[in-house]
Rosetta silent file (secondary structure, phi, psi, omega in degrees, C-alpha in Angstrom):
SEQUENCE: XXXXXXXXXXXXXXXXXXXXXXXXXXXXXXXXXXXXXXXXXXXXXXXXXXXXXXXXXXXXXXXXXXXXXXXXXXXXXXXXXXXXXXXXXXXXXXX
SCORE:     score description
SCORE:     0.000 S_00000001
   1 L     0.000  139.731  160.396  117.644   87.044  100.294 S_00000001
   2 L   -65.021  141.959  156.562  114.254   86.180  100.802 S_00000001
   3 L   -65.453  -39.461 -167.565  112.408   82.943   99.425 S_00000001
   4 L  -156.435  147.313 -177.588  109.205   84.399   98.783 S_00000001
   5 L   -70.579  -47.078  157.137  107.902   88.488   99.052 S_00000001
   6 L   -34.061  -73.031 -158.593  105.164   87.683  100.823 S_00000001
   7 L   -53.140   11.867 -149.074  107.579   86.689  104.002 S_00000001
   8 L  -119.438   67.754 -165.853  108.640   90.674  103.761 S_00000001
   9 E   -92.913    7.030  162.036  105.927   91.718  106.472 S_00000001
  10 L   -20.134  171.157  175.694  107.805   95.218  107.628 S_00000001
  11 L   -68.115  160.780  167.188  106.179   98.491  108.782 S_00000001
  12 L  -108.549  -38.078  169.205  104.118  100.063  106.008 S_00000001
  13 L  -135.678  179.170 -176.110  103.862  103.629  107.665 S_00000001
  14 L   115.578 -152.044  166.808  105.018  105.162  110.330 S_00000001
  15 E  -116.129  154.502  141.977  108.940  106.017  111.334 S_00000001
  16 E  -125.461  156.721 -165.549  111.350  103.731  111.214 S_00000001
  17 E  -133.058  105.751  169.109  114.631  103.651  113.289 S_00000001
  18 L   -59.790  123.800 -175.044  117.372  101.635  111.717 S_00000001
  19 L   -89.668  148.781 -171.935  120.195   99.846  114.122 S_00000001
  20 L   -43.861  -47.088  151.770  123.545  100.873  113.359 S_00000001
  21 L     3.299  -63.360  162.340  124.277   97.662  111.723 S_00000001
  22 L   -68.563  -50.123 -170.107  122.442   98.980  108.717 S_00000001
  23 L  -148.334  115.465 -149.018  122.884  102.519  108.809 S_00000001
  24 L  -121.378    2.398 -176.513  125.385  104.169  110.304 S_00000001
  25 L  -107.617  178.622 -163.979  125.829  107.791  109.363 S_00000001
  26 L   -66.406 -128.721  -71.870  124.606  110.901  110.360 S_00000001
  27 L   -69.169    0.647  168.798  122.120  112.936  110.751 S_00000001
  28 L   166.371 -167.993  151.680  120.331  109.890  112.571 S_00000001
  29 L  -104.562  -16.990  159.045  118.726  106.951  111.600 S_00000001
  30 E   -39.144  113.118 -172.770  115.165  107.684  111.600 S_00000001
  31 E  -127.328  132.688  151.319  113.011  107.397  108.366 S_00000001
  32 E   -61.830  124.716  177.487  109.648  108.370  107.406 S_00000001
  33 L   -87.274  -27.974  178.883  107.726  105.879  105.009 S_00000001
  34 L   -53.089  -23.248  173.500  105.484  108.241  104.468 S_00000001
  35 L   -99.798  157.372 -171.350  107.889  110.621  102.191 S_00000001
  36 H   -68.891  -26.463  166.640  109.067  109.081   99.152 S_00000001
  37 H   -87.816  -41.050 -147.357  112.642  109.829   99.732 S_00000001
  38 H  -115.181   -7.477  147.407  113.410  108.988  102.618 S_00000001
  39 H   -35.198  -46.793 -179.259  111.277  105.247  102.036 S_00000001
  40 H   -46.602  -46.836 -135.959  113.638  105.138   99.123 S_00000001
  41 H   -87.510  -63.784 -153.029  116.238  105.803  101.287 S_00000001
  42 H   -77.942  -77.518 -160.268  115.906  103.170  104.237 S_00000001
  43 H   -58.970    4.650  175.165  115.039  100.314  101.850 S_00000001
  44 H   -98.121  -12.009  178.192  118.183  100.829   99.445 S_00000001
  45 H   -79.370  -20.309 -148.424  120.539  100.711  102.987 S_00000001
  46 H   -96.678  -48.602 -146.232  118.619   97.474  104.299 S_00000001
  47 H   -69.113  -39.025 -160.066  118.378   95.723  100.975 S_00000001
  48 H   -70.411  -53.799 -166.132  122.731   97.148  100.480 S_00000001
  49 H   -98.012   19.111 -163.700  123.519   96.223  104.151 S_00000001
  50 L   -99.846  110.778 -179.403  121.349   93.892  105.481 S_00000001
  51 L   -88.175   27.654  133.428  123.397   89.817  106.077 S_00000001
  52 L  -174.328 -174.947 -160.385  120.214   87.902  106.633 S_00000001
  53 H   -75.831  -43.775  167.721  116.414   87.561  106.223 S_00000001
  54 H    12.667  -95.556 -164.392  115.805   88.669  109.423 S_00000001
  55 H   -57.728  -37.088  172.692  116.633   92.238  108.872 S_00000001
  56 H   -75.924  -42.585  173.992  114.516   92.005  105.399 S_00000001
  57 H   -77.849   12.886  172.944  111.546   90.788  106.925 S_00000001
  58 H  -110.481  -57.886 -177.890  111.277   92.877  109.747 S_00000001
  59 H   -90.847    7.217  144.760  111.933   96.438  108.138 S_00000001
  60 L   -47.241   90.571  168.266  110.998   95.088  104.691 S_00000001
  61 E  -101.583  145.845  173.928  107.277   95.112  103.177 S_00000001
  62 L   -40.907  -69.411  148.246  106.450   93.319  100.432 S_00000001
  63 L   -13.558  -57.819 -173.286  103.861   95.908   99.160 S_00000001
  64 H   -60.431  -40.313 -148.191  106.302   98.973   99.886 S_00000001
  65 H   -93.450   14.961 -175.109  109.329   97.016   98.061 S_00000001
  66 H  -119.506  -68.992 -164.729  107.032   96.501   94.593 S_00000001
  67 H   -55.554  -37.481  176.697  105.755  100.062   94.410 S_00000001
  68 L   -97.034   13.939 -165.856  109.459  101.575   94.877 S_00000001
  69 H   -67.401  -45.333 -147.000  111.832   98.791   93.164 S_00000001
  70 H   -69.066  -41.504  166.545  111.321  100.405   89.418 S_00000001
  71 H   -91.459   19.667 -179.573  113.425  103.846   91.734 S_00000001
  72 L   -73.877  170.997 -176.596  115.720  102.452   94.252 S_00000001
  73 L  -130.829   64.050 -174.439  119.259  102.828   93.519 S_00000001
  74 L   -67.223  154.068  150.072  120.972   99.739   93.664 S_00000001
  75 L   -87.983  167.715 -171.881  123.888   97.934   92.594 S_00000001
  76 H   -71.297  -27.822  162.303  123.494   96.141   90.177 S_00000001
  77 H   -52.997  -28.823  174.055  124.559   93.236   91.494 S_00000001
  78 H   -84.049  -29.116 -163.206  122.133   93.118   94.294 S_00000001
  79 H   -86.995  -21.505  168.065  119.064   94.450   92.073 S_00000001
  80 H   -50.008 -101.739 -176.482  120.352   91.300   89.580 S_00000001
  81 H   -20.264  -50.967  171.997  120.113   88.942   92.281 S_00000001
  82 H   -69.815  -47.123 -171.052  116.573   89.950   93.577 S_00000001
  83 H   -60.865  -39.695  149.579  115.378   90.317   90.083 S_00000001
  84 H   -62.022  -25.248  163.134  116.367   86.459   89.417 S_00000001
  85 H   -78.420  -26.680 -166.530  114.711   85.410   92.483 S_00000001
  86 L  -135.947   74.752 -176.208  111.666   87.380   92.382 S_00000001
  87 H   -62.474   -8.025  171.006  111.040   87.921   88.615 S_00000001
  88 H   -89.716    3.409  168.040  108.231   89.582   89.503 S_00000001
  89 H   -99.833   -9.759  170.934  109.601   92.885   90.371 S_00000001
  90 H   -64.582  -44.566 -154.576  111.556   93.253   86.846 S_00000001
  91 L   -87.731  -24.594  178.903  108.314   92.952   85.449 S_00000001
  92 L   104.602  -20.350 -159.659  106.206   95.002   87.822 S_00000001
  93 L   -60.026  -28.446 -173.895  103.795   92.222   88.170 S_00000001
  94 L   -76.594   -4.787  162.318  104.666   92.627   92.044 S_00000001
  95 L  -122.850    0.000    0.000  102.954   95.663   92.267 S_00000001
């Protein structure tokens, strides 16, 4: 978990290539932010697998992680947990 949203300074476009740590199955790791799925996709493994801020502030952005919160597919325990720290994505106010 993050302190503040702002520190969540990740790519905004491009590819990204996730280390096995995060994401470990097939057909690669490689994600486009530009499609909507597969954005979706790489922020619901970093936010499921990721064990410290690190890994959320380097492929995390703040920006990215407001506009697609309201569809990510979380558990609930983790979308709980961000949603008490950062009350501002239950509300939307973060984007």
């Amino acid at each position: 978990m993050v302190r503040d949203l702002a520190s969540l300074r990740g790519p905004a476009r491009g590819t990204v290539v996730l280390p096995l740590r995060l994401y470990w199955s097939p057909p690669g790791r490689v994600f486009d932010l530009g499609k909507p799925h597969s954005l979706q996709a790489m922020y619901q493994f970093v936010l499921g697998e990721a064990d410290n801020a690190e890994d959320l502030t380097a492929y995390l952005n703040a920006d990215l992680l407001a506009a697609v919160w309201p569809d990510l597919f979380l558990p609930k325990g983790i979308r709980r947990a961000w949603e008490e720290h950062h009350p501002e994505l239950r509300t939307g106010a973060a984007a």
